[in-house]
DOZA-496208 format. One line per field, with one value per residue: x negated, z, y of N, C-alpha, C in turn; residue in one letter. Coordinates in steps of 0.1 Angstrom, whole numbers, always signed. Atoms other than C-alpha are relative to their C-alpha. Layout:
n_c1: [X, ...]
n_c3: [Z, ...]
n_c2: [Y, ...]
ca_c1: [X, ...]
ca_c3: [Z, ...]
ca_c2: [Y, ...]
c_c1: [X, ...]
c_c3: [Z, ...]
c_c2: [Y, ...]
code: [A, ...]
end
This chain:
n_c1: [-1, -5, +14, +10, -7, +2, +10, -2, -4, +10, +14, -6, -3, +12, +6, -1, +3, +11, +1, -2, +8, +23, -2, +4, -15, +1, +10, +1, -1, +11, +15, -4, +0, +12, -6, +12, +9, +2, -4, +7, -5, +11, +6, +3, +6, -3, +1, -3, -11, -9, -3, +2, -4, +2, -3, +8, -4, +5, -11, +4, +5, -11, +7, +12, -5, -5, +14, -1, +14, +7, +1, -11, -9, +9, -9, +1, -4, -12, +5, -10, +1, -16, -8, -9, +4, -17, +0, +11, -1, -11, +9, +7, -5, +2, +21, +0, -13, -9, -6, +7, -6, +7, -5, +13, +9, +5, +11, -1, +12, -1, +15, +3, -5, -15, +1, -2, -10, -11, -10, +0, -6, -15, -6, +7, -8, -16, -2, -2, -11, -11, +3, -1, +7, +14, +1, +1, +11, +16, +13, +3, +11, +5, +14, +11, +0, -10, -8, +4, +13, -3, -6, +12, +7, -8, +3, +11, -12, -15, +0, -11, +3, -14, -5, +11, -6, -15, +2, +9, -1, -2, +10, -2, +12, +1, +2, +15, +7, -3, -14, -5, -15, -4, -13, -4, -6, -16, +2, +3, -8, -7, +7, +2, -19, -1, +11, +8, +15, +1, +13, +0, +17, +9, +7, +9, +8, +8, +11, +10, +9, -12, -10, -9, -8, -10, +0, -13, +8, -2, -16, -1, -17, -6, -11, -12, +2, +10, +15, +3, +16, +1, +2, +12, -2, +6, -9, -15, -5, -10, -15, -8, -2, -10, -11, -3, +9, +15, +7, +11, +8, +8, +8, +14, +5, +9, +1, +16, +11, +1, -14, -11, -5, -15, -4, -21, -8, -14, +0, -17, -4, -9, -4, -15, +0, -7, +1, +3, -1, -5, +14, +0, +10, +3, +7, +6, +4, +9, +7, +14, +4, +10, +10, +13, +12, +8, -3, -6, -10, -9, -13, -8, +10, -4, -15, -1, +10, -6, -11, +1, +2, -14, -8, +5, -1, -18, +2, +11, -10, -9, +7, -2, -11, -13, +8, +8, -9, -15, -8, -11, +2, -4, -14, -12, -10, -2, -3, -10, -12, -5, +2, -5, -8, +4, +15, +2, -5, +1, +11, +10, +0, +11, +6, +14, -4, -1, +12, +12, -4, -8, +8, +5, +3, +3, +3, +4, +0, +9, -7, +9, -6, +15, +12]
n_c3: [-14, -8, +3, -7, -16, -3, +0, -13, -11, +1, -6, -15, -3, -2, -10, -15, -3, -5, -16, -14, +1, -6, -16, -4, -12, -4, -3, -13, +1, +0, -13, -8, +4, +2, +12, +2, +9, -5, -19, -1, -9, -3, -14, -12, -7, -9, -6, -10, +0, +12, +12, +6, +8, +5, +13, +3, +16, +5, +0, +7, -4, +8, +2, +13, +18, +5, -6, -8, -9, +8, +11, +11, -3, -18, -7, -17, -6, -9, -5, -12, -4, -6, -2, +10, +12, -1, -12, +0, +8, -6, -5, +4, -2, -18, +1, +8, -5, +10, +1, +5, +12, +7, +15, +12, -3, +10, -7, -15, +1, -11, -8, -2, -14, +4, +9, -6, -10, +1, -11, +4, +12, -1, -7, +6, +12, -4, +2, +19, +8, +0, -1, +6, +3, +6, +18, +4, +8, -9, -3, -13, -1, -12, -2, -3, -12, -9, +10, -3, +4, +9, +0, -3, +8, +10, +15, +9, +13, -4, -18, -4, +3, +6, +18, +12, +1, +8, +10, +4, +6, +12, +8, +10, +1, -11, +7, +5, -10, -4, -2, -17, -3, -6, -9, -5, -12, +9, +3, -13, -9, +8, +0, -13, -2, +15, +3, -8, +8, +7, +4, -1, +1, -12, +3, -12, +3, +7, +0, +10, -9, -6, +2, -4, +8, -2, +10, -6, +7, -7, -8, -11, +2, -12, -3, -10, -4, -6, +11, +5, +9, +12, +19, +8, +14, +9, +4, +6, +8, +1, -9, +12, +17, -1, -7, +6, +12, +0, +11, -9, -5, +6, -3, +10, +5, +10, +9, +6, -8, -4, -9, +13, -10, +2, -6, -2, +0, +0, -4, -8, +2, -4, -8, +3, -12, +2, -12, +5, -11, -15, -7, +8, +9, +2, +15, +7, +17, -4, +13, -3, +12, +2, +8, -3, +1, +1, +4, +17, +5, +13, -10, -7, -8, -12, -4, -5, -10, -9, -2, -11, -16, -7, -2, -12, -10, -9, -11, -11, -14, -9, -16, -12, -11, +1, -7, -8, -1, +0, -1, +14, +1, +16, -2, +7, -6, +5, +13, +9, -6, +9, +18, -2, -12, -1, -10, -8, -9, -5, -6, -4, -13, -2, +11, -2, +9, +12, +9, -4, +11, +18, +12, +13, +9, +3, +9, +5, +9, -2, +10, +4, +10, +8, -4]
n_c2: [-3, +15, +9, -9, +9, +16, +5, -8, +13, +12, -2, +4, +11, +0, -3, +3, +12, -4, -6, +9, +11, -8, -2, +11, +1, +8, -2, +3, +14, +2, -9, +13, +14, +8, +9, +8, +6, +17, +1, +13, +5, +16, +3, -6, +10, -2, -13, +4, -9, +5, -2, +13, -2, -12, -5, -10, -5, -6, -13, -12, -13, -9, -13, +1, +0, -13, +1, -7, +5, +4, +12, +1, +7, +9, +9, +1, +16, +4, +12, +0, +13, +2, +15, +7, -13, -10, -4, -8, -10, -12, -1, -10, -10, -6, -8, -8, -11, -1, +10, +10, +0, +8, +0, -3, +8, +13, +16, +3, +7, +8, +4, +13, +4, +4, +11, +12, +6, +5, -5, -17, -4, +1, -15, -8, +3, -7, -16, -9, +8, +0, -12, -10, -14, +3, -1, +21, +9, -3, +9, +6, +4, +6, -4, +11, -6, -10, -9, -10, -5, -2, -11, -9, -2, -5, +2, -13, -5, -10, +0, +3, +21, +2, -11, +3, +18, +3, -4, +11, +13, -7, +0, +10, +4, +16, +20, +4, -4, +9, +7, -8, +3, -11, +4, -8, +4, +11, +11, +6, +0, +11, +14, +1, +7, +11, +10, -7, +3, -9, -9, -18, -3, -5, -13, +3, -14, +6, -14, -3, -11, -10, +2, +10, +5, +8, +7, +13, +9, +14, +2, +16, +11, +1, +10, -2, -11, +2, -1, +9, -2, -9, +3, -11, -4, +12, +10, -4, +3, +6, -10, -8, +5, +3, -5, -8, -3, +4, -3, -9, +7, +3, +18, +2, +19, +4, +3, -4, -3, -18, -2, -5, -5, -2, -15, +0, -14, +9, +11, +2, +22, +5, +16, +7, +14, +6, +8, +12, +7, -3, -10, -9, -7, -13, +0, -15, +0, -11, -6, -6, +1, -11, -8, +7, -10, +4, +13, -1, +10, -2, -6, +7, +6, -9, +5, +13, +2, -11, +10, +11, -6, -5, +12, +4, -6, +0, +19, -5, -11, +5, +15, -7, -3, +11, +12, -4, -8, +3, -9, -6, -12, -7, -8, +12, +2, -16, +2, +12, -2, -7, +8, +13, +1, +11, +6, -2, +8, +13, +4, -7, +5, +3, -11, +9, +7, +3, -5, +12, +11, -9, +5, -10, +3, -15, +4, -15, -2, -15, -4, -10, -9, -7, +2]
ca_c1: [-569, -555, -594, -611, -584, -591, -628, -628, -610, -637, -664, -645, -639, -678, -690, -673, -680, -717, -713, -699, -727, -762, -742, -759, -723, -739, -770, -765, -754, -785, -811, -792, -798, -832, -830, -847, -869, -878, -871, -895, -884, -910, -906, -907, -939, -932, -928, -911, -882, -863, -866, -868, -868, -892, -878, -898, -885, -902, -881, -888, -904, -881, -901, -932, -915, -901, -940, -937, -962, -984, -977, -955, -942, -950, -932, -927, -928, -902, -910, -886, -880, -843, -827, -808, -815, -780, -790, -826, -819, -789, -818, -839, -815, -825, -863, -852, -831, -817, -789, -809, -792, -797, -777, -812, -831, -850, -869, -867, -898, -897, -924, -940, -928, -891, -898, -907, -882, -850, -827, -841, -839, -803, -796, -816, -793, -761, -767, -777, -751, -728, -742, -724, -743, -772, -773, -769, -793, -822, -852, -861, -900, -916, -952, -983, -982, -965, -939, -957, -985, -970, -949, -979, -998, -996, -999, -1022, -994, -965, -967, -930, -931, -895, -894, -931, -916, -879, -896, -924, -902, -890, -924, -926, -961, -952, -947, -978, -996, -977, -951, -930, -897, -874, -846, -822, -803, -768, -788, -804, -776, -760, -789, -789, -751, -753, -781, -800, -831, -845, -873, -885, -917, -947, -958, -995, -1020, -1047, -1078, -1105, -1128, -1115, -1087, -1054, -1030, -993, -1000, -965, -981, -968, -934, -925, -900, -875, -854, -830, -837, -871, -905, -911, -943, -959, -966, -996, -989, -1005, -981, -951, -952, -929, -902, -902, -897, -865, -848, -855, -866, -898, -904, -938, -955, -986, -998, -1031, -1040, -1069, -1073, -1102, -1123, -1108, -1078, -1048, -1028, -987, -974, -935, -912, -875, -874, -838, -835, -803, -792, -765, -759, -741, -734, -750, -749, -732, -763, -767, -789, -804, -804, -828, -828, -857, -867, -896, -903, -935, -965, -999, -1036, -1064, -1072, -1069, -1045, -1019, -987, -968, -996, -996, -957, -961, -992, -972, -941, -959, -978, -944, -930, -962, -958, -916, -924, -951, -926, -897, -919, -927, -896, -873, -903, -928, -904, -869, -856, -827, -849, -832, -797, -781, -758, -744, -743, -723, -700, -694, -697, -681, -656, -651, -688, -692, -669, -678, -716, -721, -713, -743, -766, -798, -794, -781, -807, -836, -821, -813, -829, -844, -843, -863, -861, -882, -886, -914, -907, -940, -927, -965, -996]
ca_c3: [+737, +746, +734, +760, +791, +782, +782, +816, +832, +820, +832, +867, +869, +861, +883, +915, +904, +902, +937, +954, +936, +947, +983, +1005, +1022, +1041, +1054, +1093, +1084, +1068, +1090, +1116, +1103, +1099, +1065, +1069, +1044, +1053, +1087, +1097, +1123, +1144, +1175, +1206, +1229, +1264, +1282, +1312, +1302, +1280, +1250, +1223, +1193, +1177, +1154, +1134, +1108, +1087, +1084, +1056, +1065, +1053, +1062, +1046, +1013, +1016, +1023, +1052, +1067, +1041, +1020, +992, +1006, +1046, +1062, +1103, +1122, +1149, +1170, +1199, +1218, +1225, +1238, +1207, +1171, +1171, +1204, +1199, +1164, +1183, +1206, +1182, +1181, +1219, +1207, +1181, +1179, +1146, +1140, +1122, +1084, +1064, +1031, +1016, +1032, +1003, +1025, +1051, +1062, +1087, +1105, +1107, +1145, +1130, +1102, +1123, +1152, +1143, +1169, +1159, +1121, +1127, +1145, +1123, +1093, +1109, +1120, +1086, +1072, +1091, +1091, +1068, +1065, +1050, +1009, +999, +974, +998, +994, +1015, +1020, +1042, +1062, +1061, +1098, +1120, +1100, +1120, +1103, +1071, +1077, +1088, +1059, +1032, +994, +972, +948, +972, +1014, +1014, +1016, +1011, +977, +965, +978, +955, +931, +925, +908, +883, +870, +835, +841, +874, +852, +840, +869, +884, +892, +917, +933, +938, +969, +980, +1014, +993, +981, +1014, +1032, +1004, +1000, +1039, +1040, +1011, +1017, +1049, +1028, +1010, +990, +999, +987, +1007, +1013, +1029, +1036, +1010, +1021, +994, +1014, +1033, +1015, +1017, +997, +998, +978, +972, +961, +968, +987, +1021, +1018, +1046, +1056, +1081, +1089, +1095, +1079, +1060, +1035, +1017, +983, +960, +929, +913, +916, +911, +879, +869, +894, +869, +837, +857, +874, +856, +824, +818, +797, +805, +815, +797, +793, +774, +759, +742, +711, +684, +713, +717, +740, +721, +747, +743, +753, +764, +754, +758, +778, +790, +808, +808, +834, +832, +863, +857, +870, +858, +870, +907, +907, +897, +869, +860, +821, +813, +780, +776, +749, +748, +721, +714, +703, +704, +707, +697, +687, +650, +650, +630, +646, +648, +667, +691, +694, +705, +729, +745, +748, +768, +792, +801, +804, +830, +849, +856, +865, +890, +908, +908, +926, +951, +960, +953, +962, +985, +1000, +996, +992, +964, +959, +923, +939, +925, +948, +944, +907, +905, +931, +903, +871, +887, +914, +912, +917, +938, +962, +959, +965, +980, +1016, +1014, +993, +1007, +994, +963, +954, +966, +940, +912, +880, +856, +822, +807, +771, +751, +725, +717, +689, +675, +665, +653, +655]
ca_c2: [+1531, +1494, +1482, +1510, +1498, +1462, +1467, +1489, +1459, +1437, +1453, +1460, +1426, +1417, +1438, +1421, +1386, +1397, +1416, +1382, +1360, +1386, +1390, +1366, +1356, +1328, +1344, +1342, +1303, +1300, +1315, +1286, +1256, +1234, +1218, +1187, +1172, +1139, +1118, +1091, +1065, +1041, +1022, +1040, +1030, +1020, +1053, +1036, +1060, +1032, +1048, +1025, +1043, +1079, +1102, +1125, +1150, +1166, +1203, +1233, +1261, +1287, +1316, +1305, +1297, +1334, +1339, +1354, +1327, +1329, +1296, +1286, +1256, +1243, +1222, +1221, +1185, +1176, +1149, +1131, +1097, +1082, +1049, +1048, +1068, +1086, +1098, +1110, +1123, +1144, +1153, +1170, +1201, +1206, +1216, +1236, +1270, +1257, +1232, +1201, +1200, +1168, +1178, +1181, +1154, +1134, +1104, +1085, +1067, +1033, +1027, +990, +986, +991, +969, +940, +940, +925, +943, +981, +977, +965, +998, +1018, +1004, +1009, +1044, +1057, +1038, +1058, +1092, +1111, +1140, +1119, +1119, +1075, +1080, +1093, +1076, +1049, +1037, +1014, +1030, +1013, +1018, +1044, +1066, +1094, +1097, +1096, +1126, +1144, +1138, +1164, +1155, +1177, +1181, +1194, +1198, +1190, +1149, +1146, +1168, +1147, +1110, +1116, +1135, +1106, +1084, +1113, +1109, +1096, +1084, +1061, +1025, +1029, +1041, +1011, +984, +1009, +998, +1022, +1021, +1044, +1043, +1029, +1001, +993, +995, +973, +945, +945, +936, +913, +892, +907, +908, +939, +954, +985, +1003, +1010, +1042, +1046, +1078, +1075, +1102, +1115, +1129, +1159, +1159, +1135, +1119, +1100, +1068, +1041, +1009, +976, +965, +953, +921, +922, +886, +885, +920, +915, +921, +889, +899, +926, +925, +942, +959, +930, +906, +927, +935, +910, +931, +958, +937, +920, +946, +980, +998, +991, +1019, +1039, +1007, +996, +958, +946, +911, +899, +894, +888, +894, +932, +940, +956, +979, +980, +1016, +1000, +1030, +1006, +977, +969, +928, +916, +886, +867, +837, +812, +774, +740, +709, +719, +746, +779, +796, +825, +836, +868, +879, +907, +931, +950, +977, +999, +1013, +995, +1011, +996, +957, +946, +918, +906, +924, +893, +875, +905, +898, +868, +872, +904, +881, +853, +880, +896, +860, +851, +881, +876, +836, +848, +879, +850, +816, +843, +858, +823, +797, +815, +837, +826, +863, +872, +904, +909, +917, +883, +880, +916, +911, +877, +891, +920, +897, +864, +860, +828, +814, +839, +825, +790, +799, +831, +817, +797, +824, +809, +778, +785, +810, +787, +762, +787, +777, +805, +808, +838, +845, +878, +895, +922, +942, +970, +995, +1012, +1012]
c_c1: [+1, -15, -11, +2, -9, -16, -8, -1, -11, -7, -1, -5, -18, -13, +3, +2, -13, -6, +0, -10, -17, +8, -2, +14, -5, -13, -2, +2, -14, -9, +4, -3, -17, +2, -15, -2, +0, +0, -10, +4, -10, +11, -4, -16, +3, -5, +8, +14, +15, +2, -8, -1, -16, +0, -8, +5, -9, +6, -9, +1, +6, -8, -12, +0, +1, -12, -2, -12, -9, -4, +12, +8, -5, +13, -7, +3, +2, -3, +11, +7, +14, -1, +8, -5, +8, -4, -13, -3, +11, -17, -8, +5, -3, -14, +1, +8, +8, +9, -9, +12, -7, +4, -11, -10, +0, -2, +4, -11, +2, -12, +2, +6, +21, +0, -3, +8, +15, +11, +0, -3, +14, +6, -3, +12, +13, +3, +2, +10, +14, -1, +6, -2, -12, +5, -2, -7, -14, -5, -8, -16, -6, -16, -7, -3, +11, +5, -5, -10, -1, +6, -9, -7, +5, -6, -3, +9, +15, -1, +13, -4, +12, +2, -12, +5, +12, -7, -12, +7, +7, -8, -6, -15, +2, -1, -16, -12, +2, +7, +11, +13, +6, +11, +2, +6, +13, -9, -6, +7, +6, -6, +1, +11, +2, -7, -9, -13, +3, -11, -5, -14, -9, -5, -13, -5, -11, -13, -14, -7, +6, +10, +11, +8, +11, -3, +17, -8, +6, +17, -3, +14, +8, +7, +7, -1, -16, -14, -3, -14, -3, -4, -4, +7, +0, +7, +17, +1, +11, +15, +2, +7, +17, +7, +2, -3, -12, -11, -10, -11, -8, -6, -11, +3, -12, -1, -12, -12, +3, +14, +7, +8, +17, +3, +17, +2, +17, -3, +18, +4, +17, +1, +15, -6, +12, +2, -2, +1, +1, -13, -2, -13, +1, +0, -3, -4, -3, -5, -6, -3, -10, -7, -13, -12, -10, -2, +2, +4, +10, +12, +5, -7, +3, +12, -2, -12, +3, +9, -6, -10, +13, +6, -10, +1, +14, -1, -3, +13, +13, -9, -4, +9, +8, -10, -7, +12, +14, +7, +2, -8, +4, +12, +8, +9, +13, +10, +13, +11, +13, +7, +8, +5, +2, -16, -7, +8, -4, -19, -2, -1, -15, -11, -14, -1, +2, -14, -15, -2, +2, -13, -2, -6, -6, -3, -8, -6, -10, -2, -13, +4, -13, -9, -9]
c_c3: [+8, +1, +14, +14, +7, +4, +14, +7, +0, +5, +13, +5, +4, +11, +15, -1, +3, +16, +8, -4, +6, +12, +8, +13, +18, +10, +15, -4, -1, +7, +19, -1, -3, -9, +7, -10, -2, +16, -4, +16, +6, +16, +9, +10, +13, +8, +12, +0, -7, -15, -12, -17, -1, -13, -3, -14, -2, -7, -12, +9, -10, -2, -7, -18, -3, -2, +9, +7, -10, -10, -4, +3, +11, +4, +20, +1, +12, +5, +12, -2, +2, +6, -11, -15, -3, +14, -2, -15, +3, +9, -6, -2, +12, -7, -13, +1, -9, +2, -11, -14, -7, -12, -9, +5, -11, +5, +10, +0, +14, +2, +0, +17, -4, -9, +7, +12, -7, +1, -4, -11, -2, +0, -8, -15, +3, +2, -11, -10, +0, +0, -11, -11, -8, -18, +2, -10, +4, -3, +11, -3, +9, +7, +2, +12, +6, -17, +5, -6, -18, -5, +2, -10, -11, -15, -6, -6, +8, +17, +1, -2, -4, -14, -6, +1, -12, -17, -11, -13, -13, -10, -11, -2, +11, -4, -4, +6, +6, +1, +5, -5, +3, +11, +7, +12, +0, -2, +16, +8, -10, +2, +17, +5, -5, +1, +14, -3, -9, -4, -3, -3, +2, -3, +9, -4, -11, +3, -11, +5, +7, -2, -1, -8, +3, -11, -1, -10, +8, +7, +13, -4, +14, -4, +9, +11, +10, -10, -2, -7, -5, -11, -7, -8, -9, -8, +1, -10, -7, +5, -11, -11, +5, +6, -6, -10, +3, -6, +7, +4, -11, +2, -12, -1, -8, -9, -12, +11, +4, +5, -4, +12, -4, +6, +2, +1, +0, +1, +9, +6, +4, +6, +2, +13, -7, +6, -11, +5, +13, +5, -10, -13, -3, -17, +0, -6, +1, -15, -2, -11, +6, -7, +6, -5, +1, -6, -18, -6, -6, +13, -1, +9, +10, +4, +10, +13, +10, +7, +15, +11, +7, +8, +15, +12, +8, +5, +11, +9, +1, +7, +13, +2, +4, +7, +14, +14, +7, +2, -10, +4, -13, +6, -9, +7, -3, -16, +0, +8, -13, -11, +1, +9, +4, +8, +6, +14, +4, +4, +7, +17, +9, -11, +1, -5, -16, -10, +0, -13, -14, -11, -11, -14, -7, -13, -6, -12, +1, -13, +0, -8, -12, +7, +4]
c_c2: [-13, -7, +4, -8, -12, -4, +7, -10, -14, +2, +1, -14, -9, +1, -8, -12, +0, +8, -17, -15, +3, +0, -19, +0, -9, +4, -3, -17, -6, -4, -14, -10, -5, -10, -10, -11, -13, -2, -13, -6, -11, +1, +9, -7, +0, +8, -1, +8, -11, +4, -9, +9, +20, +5, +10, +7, +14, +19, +11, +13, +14, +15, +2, -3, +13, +12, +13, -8, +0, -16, -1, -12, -9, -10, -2, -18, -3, -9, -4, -15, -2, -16, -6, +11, +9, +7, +11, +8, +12, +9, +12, +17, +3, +0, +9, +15, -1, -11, -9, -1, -9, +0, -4, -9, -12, -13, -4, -12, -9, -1, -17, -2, -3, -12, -16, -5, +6, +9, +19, +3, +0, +14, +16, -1, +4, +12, +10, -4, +12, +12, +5, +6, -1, -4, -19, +2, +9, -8, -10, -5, -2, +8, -12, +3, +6, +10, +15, +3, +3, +15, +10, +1, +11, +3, +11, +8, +6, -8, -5, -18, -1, +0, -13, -9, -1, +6, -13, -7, +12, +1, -8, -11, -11, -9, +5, +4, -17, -9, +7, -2, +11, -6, +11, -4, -8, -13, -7, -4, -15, -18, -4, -11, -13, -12, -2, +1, +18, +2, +11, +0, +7, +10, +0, +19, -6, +16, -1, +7, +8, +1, -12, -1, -9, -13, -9, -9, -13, +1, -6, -9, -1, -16, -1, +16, +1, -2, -13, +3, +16, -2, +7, +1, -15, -10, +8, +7, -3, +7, +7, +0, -6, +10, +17, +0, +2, +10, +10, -12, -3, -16, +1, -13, +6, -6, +0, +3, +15, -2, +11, +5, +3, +9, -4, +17, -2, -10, -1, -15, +3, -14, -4, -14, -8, -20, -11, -13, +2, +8, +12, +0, +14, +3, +13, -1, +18, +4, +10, +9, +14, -1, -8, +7, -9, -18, +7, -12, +4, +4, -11, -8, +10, -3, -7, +4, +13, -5, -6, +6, +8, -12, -4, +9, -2, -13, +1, +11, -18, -12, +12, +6, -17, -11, +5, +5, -4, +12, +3, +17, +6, +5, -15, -1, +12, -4, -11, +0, +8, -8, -15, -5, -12, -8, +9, -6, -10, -2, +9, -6, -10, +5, -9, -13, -1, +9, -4, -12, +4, -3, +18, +0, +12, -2, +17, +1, +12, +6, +14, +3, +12, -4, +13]
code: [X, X, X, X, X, X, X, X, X, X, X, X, X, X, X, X, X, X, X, X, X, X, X, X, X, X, X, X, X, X, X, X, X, X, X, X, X, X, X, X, X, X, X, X, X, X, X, X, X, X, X, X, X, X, X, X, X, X, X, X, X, X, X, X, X, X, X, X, X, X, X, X, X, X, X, X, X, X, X, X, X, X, X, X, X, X, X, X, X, X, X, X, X, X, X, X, X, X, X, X, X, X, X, X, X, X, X, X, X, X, X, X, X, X, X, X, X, X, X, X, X, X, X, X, X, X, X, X, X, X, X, X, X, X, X, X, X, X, X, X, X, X, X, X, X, X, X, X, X, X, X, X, X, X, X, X, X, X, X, X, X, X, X, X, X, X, X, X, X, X, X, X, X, X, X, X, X, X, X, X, X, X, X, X, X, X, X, X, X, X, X, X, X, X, X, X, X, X, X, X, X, X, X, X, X, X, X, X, X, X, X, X, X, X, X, X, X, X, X, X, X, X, X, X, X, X, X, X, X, X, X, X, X, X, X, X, X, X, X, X, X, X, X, X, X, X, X, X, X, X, X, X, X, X, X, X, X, X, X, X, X, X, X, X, X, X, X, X, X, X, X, X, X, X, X, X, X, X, X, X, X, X, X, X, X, X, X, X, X, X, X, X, X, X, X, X, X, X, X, X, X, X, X, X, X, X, X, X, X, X, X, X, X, X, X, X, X, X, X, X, X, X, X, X, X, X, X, X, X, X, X, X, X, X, X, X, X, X, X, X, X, X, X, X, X, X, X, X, X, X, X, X, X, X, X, X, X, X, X, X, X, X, X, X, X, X, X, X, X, X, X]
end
């Protein structure tokens, strides 16, 4: 009888957690709010109004997901000018009937007009800094152009831009599609503070005939909050071998006359700074392990001739940030705040300088694991 009670009260019980998990409690909340996706920010043009600043977000289509508009995933686009970006992102709630909800905003896209004036990346950095409501590891990516035209565009593989930009880098195939930097809103805000330099990675439209595409290819280099360069795939490379795992990425050499392809599957660098004669250094120690396809050398030969193309590509990314350049785009400063308190103090005060002067020692190891 005690077994029947106790299994009564279970099922009770069951039932009215299952009641308060299918009851949509929230649904008027809901049906209020305008989740937005991604936001893109350019330069205002002179509209004699003062406004210095246009915000564009990219918002989910709620009712078309539920496919009430007939598509599985739309997205609406918001458009609206301010004098300030706290102002004209308040703003966008006056053209809507929803409250504007950024919990779930993946992206945020600058436009080239923000990226080269000084005064309205500043603003643009400090705002988001202070917002809140905005997720620190959103997605940040520079436009090849206006950030309006970005947002507009919509990728083959998913209309939401926000969801395809965050989800991009989830994709175990990116390294070996490409070099690709990643940067969230924490680290921007961080490098920004730290250094006022940053490396963010460019996003452009890419069209195939009628149809359209989101490509990210290359970086812009910010310096004193200010678009310094961009930078092809080509030569950043190197970026990925010093600052993330590398694994996914694919390098060739030639050999025998046939080119022997390395499938990295664990690459991990470690850096270490440290102080030499009254001047820093860099020590990165790099190790590389995979799987190689094709060619019919001797595996330790391949070693070796994998080695010193990894080694040319990280030389090549640092003389253009540290020589060309002059921007700490690895985060050294950062680091040797963490790792070295001391010589952080005695150099970070003059960072430019010291990392202009910083010596690099790079050491690697490439380890084939099959053939």
């Amino acid at each position: 009888m005690k077994g029947t009670k106790f299994g009564f009260k279970f099922a009770i019980i069951g039932i009215l957690l299952f009641a308060m998990l299918s009851f949509n409690w929230d649904r008027t909340e809901l049906e209020g709010r305008a989740f937005v996706v991604a936001i893109g920010i350019d330069a205002a043009d002179d509209n004699g109004n003062g406004d210095r600043f246009e915000v564009h977000m990219s918002i989910a289509d709620v009712a078309a997901m539920e496919g009430k508009g007939g598509a599985e995933d739309a997205a609406i686009l918001r458009s609206i000018s301010g004098n300030s970006l706290a102002r004209a992102m308040g703003l966008i709630d006056a053209k809507m009937s929803e409250t504007a909800y950024y919990g779930h905003t993946k992206a945020i896209v600058l436009g080239g007009g923000i990226l080269e004036d000084e005064a309205l990346l500043r603003e643009v950095a400090d705002t988001l800094a202070r917002k809140e409501d905005i997720n620190i590891k959103c997605i940040i990516t520079a436009a090849d152009g206006a950030a309006k035209d970005i947002l507009k565009a919509k990728p083959r593989e998913q209309s939401l831009l926000g969801v395809y930009l965050s989800g991009f880098y989830n994709n175990d195939g990116a390294n070996a599609a490409a070099a690709v930097v990643k940067l969230d809103l924490e680290g921007l805000t961080e490098s920004l503070r730290d250094t006022h330099s940053a490396v963010i990675p460019k996003v452009s439209v890419k069209k195939d005939g009628e149809s359209e595409g989101v490509a990210i290819s290359g970086v812009a280099v910010l310096k004193n909050y200010k678009l310094e360069d961009c930078i092809e795939d080509e030569v950043m490379a190197g970026y990925l071998w010093l600052m993330e795992d590398a694994a996914g990425t694919q390098i060739a050499v030639k050999y025998n006359d046939e080119y022997t392809t390395l499938f990295v599957q664990n690459s991990k660098p470690k850096l270490n700074i440290y102080e030499h004669n009254g001047k820093l250094g860099c020590y990165v120690r790099l190790r590389a392990e995979g799987s190689i396809e094709g060619g019919n050398g001797n595996a330790n030969n391949l070693q070796q001739d994998f080695a010193n193309e990894i080694y040319r590509e990280i030389e090549e990314t640092i003389r253009i940030f540290r020589d060309e350049l002059g921007v700490d785009g690895f985060g050294l400063k950062e680091r040797l705040r963490k790792t070295n308190w001391g010589l952080y103090q005695k150099y970070g005060n003059d960072w430019q300088r010291a990392f202009e002067g910083m010596e690099f020692t790079v050491d690697i190891d490439v380890v084939i694991r099959n053939f």
